[in-house]
N, C-alpha and C positions, 0 to 999 in steps of 0.2 A: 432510615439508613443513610448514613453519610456514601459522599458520591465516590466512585472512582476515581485514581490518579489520571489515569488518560480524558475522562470527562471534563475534571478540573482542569488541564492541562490545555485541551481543545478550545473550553469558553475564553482559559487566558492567552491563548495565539492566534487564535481566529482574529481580530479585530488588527492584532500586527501585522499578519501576512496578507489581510484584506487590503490595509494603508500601504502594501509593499509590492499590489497587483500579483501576489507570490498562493499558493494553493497548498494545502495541506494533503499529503498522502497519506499518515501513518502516526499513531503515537504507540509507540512500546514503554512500558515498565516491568522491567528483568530483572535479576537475580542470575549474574556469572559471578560462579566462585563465591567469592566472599561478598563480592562488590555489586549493589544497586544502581543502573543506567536509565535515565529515563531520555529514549530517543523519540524524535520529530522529525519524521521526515517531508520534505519541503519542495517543492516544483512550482515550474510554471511552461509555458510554449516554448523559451526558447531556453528552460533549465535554467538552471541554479549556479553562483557562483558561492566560493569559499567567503566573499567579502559580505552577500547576501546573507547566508547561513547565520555568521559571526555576528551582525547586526540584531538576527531576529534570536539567538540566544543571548545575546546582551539583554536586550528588551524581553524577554521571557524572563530570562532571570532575577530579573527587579520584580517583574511581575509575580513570580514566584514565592519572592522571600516575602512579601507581602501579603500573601492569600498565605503562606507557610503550611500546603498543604499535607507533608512529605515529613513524616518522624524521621525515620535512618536517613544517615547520609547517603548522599546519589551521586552522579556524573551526569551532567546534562548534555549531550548530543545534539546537535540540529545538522542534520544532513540533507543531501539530497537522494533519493533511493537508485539512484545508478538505473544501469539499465537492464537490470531486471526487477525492475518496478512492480510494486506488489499491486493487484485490481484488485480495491476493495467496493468502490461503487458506480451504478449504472452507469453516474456518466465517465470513469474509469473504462467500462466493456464497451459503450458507444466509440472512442478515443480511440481502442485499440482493434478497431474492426481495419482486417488488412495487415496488419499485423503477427510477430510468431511467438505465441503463448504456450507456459505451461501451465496444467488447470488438473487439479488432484478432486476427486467427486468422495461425499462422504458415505456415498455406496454403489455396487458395480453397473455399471453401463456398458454390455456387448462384453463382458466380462472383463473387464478390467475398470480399476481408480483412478489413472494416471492418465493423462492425455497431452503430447506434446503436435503444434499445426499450428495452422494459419487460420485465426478467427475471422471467421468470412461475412457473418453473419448475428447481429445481434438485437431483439426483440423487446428485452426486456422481464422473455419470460422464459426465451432457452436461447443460449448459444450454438453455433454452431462452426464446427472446428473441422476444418480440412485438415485428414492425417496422412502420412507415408508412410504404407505397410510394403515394402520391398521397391520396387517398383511402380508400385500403382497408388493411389489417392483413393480414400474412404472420406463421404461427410460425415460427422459424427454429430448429433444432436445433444444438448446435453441440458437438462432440465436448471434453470439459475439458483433455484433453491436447493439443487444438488451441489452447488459448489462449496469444498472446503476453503479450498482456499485457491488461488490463481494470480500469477506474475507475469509478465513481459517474459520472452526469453530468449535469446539471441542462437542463431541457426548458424548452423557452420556447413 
């Protein structure tokens, strides 16, 4: 079985963003509308600039037309994921311990999916997310292979 777009994608920008001390968060390949995007989102410690970005899809997209992995035409993206940054791995949850996340569970815990708090706490094997129910503060435990999906999320 040939590979996915995002796999191909990862072995050809890994090696860029590694020479560019730059970190990979994210590859998407969408379908809006009519029109195919393949985004890469991109970070480091002190974030990403526009001239950063511009460089490593330069340099992707040579790399690209080369490997040609991609029948339909695309739009090739390289951003930086802003600041609600998607957690996709451990050392993502290590990163954002102290931090105010949102973290959606792919089944219910205390009865609900949704969980917005302050990741206090993280193992490896659950997290644990201090919430605001009115007033008062709940820990919440939440199994890691319960997570669908989880982001950075900024508190007002």
């Amino acid at each position: 079985m040939s590979k996915k777009v995002t796999e191909i994608t990862e072995e050809l920008v890994t090696p860029i963003l590694e020479s560019m001390d730059l970190e990979l968060v994210d590859i998407e390949f969408v379908k809006e509308g009519k029109n195919w995007f393949l985004r890469v989102y991109i970070d480091s410690e002190d974030g990403v600039d526009i001239e950063e970005c511009g460089k490593v899809s330069e340099q992707l997209s040579e790399k690209l037309d080369e490997v040609d992995p991609i029948s339909q035409a695309y739009f090739l993206e390289v951003s930086s994921p802003g600041v609600e940054r998607p957690l996709k791995k451990d050392a993502d949850f290590h990163k954002a311990v102290g931090k105010h996340l949102y973290v959606k569970t792919y089944e219910q815990i205390d009865g609900q999916k949704e969980f917005e708090g302050t990741l206090t706490a993280f193992d490896g094997e659950e997290l644990s997310v201090e919430i605001r129910i009115k007033t008062r503060t709940k820990e919440i435990r939440i199994p890691y292979d319960k997570v669908a999906n989880a982001r950075l999320a900024v508190s007002f």
